[in-house]
SEKETI-203342 format. One line per 10 residues: their letters; for each residue x, y, z of N, C-alpha, C. Coordinates in nm, 3 decimals, always signed. Layout:
BEGIN
a	X/Y/Z/X/Y/Z/X/Y/Z ~ ...
This chain:
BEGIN
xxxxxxxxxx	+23.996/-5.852/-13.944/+23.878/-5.886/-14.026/+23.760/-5.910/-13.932 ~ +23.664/-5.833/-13.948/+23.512/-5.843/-13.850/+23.414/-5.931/-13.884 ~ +23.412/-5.991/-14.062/+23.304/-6.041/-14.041/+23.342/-6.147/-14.167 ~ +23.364/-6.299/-14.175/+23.406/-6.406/-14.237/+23.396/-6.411/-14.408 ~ +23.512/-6.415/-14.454/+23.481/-6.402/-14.642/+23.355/-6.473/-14.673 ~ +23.303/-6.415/-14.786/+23.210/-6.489/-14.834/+23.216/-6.543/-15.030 ~ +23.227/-6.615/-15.042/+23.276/-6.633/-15.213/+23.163/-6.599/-15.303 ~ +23.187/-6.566/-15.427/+23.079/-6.487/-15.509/+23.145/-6.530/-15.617 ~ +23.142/-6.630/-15.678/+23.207/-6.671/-15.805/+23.155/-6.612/-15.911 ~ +23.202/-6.603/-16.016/+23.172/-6.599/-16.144/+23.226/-6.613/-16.261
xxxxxxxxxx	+23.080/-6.679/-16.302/+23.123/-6.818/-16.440/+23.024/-6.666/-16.588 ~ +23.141/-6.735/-16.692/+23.093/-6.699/-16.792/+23.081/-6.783/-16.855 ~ +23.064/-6.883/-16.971/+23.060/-6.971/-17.023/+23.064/-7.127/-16.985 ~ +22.974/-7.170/-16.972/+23.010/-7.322/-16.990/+23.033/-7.436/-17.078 ~ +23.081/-7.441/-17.152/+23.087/-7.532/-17.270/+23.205/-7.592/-17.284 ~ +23.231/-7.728/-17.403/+23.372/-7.755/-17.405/+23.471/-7.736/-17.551 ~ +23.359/-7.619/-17.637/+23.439/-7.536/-17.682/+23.416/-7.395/-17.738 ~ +23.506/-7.355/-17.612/+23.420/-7.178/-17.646/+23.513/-7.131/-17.801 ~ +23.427/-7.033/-17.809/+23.515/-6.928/-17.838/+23.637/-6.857/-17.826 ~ +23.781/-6.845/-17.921/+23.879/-6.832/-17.837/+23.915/-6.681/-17.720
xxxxxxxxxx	+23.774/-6.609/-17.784/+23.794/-6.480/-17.677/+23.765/-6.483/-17.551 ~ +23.700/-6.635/-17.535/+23.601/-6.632/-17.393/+23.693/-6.724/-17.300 ~ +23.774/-6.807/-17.404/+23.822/-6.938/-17.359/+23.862/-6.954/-17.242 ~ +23.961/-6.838/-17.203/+23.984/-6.870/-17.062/+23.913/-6.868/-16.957 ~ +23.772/-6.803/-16.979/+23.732/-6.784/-16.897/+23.606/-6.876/-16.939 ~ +23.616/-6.991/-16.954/+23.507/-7.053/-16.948/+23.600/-7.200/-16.910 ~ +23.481/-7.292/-16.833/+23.508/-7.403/-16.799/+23.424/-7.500/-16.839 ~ +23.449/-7.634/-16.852/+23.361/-7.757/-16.918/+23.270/-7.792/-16.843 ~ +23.197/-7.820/-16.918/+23.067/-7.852/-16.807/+23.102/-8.004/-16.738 ~ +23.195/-8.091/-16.742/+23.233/-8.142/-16.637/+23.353/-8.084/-16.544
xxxxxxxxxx	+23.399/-8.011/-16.540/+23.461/-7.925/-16.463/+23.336/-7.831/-16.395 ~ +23.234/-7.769/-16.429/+23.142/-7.697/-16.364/+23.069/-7.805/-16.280 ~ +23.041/-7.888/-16.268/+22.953/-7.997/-16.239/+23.063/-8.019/-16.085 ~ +23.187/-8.054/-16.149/+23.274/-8.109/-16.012/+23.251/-7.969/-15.921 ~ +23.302/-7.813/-15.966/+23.270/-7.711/-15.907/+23.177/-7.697/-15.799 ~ +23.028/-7.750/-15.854/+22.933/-7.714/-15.794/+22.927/-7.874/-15.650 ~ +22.997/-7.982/-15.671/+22.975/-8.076/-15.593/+23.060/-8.026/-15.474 ~ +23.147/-7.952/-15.555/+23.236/-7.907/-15.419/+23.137/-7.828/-15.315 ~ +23.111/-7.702/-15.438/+23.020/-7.614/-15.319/+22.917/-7.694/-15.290 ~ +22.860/-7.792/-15.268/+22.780/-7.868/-15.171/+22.855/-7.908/-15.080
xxxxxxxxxx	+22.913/-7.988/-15.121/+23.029/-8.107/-15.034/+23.056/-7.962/-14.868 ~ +23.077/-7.840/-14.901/+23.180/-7.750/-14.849/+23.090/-7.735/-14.722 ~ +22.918/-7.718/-14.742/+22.836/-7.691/-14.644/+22.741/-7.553/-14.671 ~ +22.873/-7.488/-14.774/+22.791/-7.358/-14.741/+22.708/-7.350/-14.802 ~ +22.598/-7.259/-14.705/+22.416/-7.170/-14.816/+22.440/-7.110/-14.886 ~ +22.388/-7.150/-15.055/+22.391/-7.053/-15.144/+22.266/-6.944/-15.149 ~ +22.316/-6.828/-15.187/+22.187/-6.711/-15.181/+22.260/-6.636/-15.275 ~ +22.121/-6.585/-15.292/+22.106/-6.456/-15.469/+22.209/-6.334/-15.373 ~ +22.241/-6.259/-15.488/+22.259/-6.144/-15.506/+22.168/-6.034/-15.387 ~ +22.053/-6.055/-15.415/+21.951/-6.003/-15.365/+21.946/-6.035/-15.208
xxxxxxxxxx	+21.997/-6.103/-15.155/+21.955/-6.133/-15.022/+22.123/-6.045/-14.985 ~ +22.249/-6.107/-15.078/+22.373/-6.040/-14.998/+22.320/-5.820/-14.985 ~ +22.276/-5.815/-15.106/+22.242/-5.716/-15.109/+22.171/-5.658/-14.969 ~ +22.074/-5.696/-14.959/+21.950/-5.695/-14.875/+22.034/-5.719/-14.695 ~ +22.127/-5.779/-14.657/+22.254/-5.759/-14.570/+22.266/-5.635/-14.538 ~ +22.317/-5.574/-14.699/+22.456/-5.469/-14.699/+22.307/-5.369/-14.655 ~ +22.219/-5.350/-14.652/+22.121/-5.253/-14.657/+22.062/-5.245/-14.482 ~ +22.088/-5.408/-14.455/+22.017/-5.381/-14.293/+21.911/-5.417/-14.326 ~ +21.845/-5.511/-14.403/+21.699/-5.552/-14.412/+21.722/-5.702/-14.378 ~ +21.816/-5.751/-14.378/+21.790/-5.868/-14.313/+21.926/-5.946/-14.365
xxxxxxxxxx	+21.910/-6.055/-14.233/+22.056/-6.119/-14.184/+22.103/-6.235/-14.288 ~ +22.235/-6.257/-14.303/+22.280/-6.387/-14.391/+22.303/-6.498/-14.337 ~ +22.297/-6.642/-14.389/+22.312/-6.753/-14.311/+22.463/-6.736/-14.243 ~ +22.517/-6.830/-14.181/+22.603/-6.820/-14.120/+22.731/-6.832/-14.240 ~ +22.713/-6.915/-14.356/+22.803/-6.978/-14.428/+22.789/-6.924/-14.570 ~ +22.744/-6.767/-14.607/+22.654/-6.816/-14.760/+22.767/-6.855/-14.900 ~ +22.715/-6.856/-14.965/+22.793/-6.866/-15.101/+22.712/-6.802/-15.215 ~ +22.773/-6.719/-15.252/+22.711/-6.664/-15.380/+22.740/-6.693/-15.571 ~ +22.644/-6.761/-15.638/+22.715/-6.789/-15.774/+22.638/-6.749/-15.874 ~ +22.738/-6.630/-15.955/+22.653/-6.580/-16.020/+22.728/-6.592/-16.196
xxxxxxxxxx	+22.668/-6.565/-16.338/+22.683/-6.562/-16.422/+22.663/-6.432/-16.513 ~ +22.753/-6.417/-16.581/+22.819/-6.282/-16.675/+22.727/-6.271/-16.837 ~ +22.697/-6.216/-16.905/+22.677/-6.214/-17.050/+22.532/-6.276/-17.066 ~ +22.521/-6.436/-17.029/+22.427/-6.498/-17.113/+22.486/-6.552/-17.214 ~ +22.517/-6.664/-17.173/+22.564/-6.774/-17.302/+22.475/-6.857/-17.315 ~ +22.462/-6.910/-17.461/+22.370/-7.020/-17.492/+22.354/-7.132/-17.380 ~ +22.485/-7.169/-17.309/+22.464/-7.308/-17.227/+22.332/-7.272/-17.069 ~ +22.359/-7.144/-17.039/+22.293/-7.100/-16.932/+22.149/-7.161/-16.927 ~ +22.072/-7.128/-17.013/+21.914/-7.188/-16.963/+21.900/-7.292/-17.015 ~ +21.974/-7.414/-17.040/+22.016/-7.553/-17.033/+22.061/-7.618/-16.975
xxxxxxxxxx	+22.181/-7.674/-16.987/+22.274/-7.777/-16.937/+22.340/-7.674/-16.786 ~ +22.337/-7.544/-16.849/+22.428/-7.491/-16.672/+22.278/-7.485/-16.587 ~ +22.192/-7.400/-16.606/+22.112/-7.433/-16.532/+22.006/-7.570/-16.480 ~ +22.030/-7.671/-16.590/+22.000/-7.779/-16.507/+22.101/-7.849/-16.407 ~ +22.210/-7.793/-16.423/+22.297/-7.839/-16.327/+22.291/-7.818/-16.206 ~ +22.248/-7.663/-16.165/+22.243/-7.618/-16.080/+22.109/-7.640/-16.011 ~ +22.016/-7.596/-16.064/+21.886/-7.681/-16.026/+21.853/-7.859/-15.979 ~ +22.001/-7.958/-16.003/+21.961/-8.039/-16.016/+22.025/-8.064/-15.828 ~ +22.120/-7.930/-15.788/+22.164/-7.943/-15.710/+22.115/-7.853/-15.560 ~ +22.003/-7.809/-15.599/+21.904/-7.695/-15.571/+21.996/-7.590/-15.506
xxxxxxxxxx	+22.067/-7.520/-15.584/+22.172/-7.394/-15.612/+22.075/-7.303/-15.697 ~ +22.031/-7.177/-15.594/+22.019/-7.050/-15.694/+22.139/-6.993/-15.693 ~ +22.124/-6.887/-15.828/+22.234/-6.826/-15.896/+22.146/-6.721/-15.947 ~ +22.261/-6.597/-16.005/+22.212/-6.473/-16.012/+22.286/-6.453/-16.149 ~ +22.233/-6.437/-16.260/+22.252/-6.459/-16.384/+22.201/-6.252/-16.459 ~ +22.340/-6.224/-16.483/+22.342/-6.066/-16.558/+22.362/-6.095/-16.707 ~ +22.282/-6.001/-16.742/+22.266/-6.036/-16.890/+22.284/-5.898/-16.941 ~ +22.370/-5.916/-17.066/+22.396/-5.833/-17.148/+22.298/-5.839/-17.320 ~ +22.188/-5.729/-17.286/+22.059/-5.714/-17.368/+22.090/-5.706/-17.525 ~ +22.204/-5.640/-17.565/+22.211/-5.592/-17.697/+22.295/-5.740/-17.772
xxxxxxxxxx	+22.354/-5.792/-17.686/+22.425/-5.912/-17.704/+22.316/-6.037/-17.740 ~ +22.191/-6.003/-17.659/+22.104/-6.114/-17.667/+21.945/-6.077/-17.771 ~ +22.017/-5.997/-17.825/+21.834/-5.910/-17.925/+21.911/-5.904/-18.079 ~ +21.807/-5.988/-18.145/+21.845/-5.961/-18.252/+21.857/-5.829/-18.331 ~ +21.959/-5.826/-18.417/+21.969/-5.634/-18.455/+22.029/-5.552/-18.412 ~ +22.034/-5.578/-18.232/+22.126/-5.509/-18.171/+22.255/-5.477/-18.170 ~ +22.346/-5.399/-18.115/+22.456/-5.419/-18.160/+22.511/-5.397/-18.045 ~ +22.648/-5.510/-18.010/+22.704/-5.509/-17.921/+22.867/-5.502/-17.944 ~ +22.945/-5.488/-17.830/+23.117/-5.517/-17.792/+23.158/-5.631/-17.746 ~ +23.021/-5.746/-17.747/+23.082/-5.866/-17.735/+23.115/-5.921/-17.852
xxxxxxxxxx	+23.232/-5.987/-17.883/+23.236/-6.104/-18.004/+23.177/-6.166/-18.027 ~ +23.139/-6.249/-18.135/+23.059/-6.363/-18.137/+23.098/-6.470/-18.051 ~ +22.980/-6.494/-18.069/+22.963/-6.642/-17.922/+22.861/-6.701/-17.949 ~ +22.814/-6.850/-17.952/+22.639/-6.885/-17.898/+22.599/-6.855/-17.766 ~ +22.520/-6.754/-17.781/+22.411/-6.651/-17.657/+22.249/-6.718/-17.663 ~ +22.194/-6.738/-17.568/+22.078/-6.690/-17.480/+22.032/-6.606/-17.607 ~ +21.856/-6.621/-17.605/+21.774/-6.555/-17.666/+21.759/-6.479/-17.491 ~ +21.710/-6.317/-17.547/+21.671/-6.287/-17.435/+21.516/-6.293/-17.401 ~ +21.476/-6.358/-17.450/+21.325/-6.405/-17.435/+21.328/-6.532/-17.345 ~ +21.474/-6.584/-17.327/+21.494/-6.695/-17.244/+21.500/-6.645/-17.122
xxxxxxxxxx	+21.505/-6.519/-17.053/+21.508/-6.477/-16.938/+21.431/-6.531/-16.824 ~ +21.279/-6.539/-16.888/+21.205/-6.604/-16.804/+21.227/-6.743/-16.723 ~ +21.275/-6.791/-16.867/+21.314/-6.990/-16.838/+21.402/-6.948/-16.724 ~ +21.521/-6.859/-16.736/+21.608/-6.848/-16.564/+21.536/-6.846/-16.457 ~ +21.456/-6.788/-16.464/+21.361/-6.753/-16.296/+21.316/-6.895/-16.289 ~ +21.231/-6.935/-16.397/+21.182/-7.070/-16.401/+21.252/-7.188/-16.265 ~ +21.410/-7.203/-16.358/+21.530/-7.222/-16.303/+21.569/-7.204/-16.169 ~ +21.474/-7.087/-16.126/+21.565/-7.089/-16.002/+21.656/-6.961/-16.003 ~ +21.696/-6.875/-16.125/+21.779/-6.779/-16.120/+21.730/-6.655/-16.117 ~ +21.819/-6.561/-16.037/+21.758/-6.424/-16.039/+21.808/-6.375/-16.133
xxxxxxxxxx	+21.747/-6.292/-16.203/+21.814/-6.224/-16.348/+21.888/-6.041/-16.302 ~ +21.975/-6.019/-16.341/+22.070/-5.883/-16.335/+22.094/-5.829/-16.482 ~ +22.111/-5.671/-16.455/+22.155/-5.620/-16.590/+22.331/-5.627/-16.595 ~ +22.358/-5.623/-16.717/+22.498/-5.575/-16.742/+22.480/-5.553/-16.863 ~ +22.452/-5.387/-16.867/+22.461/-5.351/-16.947/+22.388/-5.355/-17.099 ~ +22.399/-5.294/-17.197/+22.333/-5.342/-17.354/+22.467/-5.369/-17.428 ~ +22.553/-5.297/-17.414/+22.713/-5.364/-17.531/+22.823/-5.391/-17.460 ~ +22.830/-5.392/-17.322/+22.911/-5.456/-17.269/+23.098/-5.381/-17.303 ~ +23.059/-5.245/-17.229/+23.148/-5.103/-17.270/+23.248/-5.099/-17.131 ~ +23.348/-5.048/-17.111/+23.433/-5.020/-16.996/+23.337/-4.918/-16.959
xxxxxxxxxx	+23.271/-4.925/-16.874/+23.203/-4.812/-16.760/+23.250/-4.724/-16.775 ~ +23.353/-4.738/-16.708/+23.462/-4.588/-16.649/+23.507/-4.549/-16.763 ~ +23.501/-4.521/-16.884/+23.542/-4.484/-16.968/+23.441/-4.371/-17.031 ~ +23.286/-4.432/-16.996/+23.214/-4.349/-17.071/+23.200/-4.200/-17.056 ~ +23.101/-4.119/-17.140/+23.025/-3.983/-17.091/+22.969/-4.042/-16.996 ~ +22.906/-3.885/-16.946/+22.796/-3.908/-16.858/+22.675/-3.966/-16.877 ~ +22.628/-3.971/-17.011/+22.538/-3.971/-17.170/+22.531/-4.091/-17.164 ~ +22.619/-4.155/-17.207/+22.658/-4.257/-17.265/+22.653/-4.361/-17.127 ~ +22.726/-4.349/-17.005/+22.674/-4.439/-16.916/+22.532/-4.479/-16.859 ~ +22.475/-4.371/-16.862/+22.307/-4.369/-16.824/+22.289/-4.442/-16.875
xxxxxxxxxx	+22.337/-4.419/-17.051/+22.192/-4.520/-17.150/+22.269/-4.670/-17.129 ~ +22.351/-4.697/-17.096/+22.415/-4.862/-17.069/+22.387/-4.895/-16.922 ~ +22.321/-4.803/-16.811/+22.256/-4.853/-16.725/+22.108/-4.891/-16.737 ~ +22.047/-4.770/-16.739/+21.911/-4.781/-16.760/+21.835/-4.852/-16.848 ~ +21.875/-4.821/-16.961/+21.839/-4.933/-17.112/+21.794/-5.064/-17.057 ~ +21.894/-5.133/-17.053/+21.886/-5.278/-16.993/+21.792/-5.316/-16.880 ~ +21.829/-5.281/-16.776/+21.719/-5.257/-16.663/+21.599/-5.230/-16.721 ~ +21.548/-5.149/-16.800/+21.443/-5.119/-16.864/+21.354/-5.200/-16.948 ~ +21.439/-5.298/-17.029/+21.438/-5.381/-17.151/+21.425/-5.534/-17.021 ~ +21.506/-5.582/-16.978/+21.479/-5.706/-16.843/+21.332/-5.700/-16.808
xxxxxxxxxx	+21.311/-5.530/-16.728/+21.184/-5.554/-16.666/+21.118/-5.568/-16.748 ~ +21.076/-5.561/-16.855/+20.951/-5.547/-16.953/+20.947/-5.704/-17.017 ~ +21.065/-5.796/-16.993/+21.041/-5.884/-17.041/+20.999/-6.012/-16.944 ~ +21.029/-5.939/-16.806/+21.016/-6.029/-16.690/+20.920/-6.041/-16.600 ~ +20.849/-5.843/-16.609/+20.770/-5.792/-16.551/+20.744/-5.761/-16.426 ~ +20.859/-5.765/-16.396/+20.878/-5.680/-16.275/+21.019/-5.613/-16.257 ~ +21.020/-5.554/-16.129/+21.177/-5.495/-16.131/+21.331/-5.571/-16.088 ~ +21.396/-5.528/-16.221/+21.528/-5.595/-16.230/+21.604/-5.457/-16.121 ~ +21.684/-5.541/-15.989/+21.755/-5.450/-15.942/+21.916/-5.437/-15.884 ~ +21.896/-5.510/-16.025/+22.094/-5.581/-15.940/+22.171/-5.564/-16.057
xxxxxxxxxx	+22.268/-5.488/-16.089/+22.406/-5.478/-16.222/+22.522/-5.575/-16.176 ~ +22.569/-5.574/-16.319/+22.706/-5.615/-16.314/+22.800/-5.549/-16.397 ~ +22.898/-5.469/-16.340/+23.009/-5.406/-16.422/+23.065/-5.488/-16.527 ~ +23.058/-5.433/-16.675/+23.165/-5.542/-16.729/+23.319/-5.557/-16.747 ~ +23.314/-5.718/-16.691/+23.460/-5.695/-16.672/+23.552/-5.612/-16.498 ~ +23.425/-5.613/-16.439/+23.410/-5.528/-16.329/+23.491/-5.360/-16.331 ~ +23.495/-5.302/-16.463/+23.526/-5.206/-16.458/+23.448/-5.106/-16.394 ~ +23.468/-4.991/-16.296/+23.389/-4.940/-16.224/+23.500/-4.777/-16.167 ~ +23.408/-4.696/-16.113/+23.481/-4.577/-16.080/+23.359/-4.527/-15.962 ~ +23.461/-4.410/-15.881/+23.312/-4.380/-15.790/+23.225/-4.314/-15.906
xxxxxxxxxx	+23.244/-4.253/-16.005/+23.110/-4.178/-16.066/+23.074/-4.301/-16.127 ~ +23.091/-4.441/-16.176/+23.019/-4.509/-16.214/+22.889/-4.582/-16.099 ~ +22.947/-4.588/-15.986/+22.861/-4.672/-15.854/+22.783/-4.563/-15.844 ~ +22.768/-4.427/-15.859/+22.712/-4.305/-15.804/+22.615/-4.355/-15.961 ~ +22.618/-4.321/-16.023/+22.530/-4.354/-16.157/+22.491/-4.467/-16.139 ~ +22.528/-4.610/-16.109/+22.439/-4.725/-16.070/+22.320/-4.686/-15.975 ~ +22.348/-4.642/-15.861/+22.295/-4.589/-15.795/+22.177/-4.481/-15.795 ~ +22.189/-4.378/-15.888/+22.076/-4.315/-15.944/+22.011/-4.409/-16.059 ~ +22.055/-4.488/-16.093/+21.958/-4.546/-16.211/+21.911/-4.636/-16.148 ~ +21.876/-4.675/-16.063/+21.759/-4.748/-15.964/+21.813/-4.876/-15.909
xxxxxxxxxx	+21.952/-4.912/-15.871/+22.029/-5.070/-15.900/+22.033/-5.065/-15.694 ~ +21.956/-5.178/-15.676/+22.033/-5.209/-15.498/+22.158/-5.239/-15.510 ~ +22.194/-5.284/-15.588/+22.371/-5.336/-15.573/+22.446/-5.357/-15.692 ~ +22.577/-5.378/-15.731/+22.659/-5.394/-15.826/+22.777/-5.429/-15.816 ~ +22.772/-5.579/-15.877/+22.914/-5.633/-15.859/+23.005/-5.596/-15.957 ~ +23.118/-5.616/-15.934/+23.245/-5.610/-15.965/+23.319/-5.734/-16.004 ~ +23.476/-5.693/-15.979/+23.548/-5.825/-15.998/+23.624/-5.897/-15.837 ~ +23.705/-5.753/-15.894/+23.819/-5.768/-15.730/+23.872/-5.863/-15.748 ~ +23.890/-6.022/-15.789/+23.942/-6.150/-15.775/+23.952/-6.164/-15.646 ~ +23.878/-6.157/-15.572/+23.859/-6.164/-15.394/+23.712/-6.198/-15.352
xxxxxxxxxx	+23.758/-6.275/-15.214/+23.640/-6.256/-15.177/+23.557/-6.179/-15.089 ~ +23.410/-6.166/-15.112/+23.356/-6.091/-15.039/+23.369/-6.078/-14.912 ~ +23.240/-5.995/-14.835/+23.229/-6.034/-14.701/+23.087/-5.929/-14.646 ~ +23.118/-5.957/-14.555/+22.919/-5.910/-14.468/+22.959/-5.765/-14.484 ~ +23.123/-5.696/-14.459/+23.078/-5.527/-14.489/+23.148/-5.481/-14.661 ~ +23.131/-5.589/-14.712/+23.242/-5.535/-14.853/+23.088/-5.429/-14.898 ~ +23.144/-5.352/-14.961/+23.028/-5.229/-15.070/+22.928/-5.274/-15.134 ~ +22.797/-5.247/-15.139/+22.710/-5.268/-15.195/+22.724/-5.264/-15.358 ~ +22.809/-5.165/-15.400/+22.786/-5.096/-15.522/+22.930/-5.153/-15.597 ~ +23.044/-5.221/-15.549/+23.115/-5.298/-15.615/+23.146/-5.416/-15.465
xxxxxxxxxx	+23.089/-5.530/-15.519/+23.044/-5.635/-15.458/+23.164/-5.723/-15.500 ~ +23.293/-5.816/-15.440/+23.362/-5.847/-15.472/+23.343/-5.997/-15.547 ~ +23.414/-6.040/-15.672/+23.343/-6.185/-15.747/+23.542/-6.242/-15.742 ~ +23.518/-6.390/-15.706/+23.597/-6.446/-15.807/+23.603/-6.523/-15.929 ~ +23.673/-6.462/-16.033/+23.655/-6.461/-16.198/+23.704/-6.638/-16.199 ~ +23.618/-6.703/-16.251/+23.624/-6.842/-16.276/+23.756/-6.850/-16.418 ~ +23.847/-6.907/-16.410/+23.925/-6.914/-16.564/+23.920/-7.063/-16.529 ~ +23.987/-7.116/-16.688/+23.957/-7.308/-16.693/+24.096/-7.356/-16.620 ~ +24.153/-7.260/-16.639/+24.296/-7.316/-16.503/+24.262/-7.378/-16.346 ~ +24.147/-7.295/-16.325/+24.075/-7.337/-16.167/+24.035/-7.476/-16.142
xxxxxxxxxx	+24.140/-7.536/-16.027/+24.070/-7.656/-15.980/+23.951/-7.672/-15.893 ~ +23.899/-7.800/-15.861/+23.820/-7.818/-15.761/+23.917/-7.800/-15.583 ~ +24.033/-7.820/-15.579/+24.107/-7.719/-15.497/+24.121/-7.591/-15.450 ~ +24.074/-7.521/-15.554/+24.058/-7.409/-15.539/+23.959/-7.328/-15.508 ~ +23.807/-7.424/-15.562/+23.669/-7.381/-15.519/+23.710/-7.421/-15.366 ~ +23.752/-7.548/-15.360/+23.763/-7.550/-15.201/+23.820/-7.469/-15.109 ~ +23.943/-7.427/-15.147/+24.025/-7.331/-15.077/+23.910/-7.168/-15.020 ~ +23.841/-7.096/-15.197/+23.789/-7.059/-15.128/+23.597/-7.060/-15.045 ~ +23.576/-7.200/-15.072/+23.460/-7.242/-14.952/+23.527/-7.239/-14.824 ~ +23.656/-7.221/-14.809/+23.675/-7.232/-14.664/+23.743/-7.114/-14.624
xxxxxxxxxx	+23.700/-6.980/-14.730/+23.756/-6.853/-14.707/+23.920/-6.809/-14.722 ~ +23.950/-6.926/-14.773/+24.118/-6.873/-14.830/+24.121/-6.882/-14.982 ~ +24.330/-6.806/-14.987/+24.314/-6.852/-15.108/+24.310/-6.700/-15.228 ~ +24.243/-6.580/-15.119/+24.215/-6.441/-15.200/+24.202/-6.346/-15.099 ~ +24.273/-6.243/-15.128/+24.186/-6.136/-15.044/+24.025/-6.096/-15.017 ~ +24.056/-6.037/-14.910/+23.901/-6.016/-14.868/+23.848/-5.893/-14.883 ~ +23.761/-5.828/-14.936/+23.723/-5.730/-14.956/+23.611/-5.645/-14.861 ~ +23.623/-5.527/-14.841/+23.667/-5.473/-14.902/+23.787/-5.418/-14.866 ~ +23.783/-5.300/-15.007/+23.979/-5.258/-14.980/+23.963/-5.125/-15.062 ~ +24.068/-5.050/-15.080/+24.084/-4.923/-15.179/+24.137/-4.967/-15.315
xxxxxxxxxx	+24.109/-4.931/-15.393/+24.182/-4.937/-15.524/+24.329/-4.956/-15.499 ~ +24.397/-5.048/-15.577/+24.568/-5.039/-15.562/+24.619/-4.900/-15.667 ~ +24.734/-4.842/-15.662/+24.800/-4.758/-15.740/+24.797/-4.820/-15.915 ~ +24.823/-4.968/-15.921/+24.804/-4.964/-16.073/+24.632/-4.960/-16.156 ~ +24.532/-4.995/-16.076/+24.413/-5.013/-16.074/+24.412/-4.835/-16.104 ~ +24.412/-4.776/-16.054/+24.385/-4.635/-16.077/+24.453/-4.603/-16.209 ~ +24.567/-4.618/-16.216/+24.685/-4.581/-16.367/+24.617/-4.656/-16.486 ~ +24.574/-4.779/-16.484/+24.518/-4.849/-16.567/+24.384/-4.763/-16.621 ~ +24.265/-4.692/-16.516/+24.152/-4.654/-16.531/+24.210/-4.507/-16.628 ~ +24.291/-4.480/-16.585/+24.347/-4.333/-16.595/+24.415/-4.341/-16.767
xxxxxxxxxx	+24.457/-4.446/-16.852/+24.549/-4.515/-16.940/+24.419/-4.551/-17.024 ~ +24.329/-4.642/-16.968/+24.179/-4.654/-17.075/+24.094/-4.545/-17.090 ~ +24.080/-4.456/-17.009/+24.019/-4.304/-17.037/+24.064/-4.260/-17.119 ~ +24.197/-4.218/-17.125/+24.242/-4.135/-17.227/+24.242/-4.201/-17.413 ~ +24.309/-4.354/-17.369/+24.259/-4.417/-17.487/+24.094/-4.436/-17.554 ~ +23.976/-4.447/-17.467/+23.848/-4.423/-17.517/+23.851/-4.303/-17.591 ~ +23.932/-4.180/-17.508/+23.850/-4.073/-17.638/+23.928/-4.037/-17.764 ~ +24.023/-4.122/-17.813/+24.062/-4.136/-17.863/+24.003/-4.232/-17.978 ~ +23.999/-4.316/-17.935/+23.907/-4.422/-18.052/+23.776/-4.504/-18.004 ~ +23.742/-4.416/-17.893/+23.529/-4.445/-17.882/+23.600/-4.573/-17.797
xxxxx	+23.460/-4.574/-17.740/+23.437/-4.687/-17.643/+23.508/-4.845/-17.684 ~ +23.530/-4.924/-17.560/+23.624/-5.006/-17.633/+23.532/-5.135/-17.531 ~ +23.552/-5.262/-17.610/+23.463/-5.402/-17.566/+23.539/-5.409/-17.357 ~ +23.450/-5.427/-17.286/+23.543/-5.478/-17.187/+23.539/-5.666/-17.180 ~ +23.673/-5.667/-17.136/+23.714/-5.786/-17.150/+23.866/-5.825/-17.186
């Protein structure tokens, strides 16, 4: 290993009672609160998306220690109680939002949930947060047309900037589903970088274009944020796809065209 893990968490929900589709993957906001004392307590610099990015590119260097924490969908708790949390701990975070999920009328593949107006976008920056696309319905990537992925890249990105007014340049796979023709299509649709899942952690040479996160579930202790602030605990990325990771991509393809795009998650 050449160059020291770096953790890239990610939280979807904070509340203390989600939804049962989200449930596992959301934690209480006193469980998020202990989370974030850890990542102080640990030492390490937190930084956006945008700066790990800005690394992987050669435009400029990372602290010695960083930590990256970023957020999925846009849930109602985000430009409230999670982001005063984080602000109260002066933690930026990099917050992807899923547009069709957050516009009235729209129509999305998320379930119901309480979401974020996306007119709240701004209040994030406000906050302290950098804002990312993921997407407008929140679709398995790798599943789509060629058609059909464009307009779930670009759309969003499109719809962010206009509400933020300037350029949104960072995705998030949902569900970190991803393929090389999906990073090659991030990539033409104007994105510096795009995370993923991996359940690992990053590092100074993991891929720009699937950026490794670990998926927060409410099983996670403050042990475990610790384990990985001190770089254990997960693999380090990057790596190749495993043999079932491919069979799996290969198993939801064939099922999409069969019965149309399917929610990821």
């Amino acid at each position: 290993m050449t160059t020291p893990p770096i953790p890239v968490l990610l939280y979807h929900a904070v509340m203390d009672e989600p939804p049962h589709w989200i449930a596992e993957f959301t934690v209480t906001p006193r469980d998020f609160r202990a989370h974030l004392d850890a990542v102080v307590a640990s030492g390490r610099t937190p930084v956006t998306i945008s700066a790990l990015a800005g690394h992987f590119a050669g435009r400029s260097p990372l602290p010695d220690r960083p930590v990256v924490l970023t957020f999925d969908d846009g849930f109602a708790d985000l430009p409230g109680p999670t982001a005063d949390a984080l602000a109260a701990r002066g933690l930026p975070a990099t917050a992807y939002l899923t547009t069709g999920a957050l516009t009235p009328g729209r129509r999305s593949l998320l379930p119901p949930a309480p979401m974020m107006k996306l007119s709240q976008a701004p209040l994030l920056e406000q906050y302290g947060m950098e804002v990312g696309a993921h997407t407008i319905t929140h679709p398995q990537l790798d599943t789509l047309s060629a058609k059909a992925l464009r307009r779930e890249l670009t759309e969003p990105k499109a719809v962010l900037e206009d509400v933020l007014g300037h350029e949104v340049a960072h995705l998030a796979y949902p569900h970190g589903y991803n393929s090389p023709a999906v990073r090659r299509a991030a990539l033409r649709a104007g994105y510096a970088s795009a995370v993923a899942v991996r359940h690992a952690l990053s590092s100074g040479t993991d891929e720009s274009y699937r950026i490794a996160r670990l998926i927060l579930r409410r099983s996670h202790t403050v042990a475990d944020i610790e384990a990985w602030m001190d770089g254990r605990g997960a693999p380090v990325a990057p790596f190749p796809d495993s043999l079932p990771t491919v069979g799996w991509r290969l198993y939801r393809r064939a099922r999409a065209r069969l019965k149309g795009p399917a929610f990821a998650g």
